[in-house]
FIDO-686029 format. One record per residue (C-alpha): x, y, z. Coordinates in steps of 0.25 Angstrom, whole numbers, padded with zeros to 4 digits. Layout:
BEGIN
{site {X, Y, Z}};
...
REM end
This chain:
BEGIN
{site {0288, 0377, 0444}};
{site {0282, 0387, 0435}};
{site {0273, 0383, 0426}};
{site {0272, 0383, 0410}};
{site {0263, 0392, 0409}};
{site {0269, 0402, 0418}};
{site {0282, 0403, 0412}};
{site {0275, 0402, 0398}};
{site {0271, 0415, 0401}};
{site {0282, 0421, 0407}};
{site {0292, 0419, 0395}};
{site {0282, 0423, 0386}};
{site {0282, 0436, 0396}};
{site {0295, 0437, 0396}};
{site {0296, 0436, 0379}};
{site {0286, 0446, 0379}};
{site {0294, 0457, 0388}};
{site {0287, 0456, 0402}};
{site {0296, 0458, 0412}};
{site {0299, 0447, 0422}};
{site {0295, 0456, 0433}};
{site {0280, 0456, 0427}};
{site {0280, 0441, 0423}};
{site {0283, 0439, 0440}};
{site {0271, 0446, 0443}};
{site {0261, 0439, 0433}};
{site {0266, 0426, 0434}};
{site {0271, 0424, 0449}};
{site {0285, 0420, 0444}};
{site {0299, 0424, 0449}};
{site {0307, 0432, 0440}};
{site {0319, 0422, 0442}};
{site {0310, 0411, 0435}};
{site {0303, 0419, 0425}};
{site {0318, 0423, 0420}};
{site {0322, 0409, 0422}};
{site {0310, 0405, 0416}};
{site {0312, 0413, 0401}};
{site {0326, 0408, 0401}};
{site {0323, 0393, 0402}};
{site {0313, 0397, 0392}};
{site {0324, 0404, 0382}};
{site {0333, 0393, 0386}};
{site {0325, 0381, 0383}};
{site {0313, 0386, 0376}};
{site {0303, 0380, 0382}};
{site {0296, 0381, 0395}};
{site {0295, 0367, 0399}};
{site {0303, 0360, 0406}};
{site {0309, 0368, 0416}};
{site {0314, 0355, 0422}};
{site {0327, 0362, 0432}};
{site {0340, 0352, 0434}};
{site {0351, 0347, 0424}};
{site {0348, 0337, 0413}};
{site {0356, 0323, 0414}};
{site {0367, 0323, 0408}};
{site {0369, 0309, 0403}};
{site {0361, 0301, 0392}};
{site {0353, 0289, 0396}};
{site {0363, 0281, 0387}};
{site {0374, 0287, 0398}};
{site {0365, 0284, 0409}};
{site {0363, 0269, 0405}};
{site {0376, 0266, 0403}};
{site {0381, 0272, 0416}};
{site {0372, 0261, 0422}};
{site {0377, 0248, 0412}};
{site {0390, 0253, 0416}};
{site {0388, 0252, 0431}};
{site {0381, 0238, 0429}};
{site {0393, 0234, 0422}};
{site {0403, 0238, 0430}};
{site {0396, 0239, 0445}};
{site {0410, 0245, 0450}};
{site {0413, 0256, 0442}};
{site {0414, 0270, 0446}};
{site {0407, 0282, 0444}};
{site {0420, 0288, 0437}};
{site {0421, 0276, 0428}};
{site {0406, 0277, 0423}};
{site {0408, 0292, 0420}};
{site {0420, 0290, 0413}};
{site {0418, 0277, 0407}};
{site {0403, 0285, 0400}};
{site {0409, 0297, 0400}};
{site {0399, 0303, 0407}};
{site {0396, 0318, 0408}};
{site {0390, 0319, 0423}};
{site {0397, 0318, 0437}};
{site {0398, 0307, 0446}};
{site {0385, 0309, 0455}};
{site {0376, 0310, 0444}};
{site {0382, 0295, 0439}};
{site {0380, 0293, 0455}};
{site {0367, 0296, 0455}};
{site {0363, 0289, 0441}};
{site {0367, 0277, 0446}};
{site {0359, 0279, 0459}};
{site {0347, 0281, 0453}};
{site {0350, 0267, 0445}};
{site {0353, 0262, 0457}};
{site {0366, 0260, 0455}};
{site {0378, 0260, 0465}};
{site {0395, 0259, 0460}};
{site {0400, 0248, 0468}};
{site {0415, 0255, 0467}};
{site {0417, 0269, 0470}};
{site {0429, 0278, 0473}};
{site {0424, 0282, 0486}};
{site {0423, 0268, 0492}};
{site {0434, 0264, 0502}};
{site {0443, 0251, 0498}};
{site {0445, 0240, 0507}};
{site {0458, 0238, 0514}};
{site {0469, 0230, 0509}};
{site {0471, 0220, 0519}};
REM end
């Protein structure tokens, strides 16, 4: 991870014209990051928190009433608390929410039924 400072002064480099050719040889940083650097930069205006990776994308409210409903209804599906919350995201990211709750659908499409006898 590139620090602060450094990319504190490549951007102001860059606003001030210096090529990215001469920021390389000063700072020790490839041209691929001091570019990407001064578009996060432009993007987000601010050099902090670089954090890569996608944000969540459902609200703790959502969050905590995925996990009431499975407490409620133990059986439910994965399908069913998506549709019933309307929730935005895909089946393994409620898959792995539950998980880290350490919470486990009894009921699933996957599971083989029982012979009728």
């Amino acid at each position: 991870m590139i620090p602060v400072e450094v990319r504190k002064i490549i951007v102001e480099s860059r606003i001030k014209g210096i090529s990215a050719e001469e920021i390389k040889k000063v700072t020790g940083v490839s041209i691929s990051a001091i570019n990407s650097i001064v578009r996060n930069y432009k993007k987000r205006g601010t050099l902090e928190g670089n954090y890569p990776g996608r944000q969540p994308t459902i609200t703790k409210e959502q969050r905590k009433a995925m996990i009431k409903l499975v407490k409620d209804r133990p059986d439910i599906t994965i399908n069913e608390i998506i549709e019933e919350l309307n929730l935005p995201i895909k089946k393994s990211r409620v898959s792995k929410i539950l998980l880290e709750e350490k919470m486990y659908l009894k009921k699933s499409r996957f599971m083989q039924r029982s012979a009728e006898k």
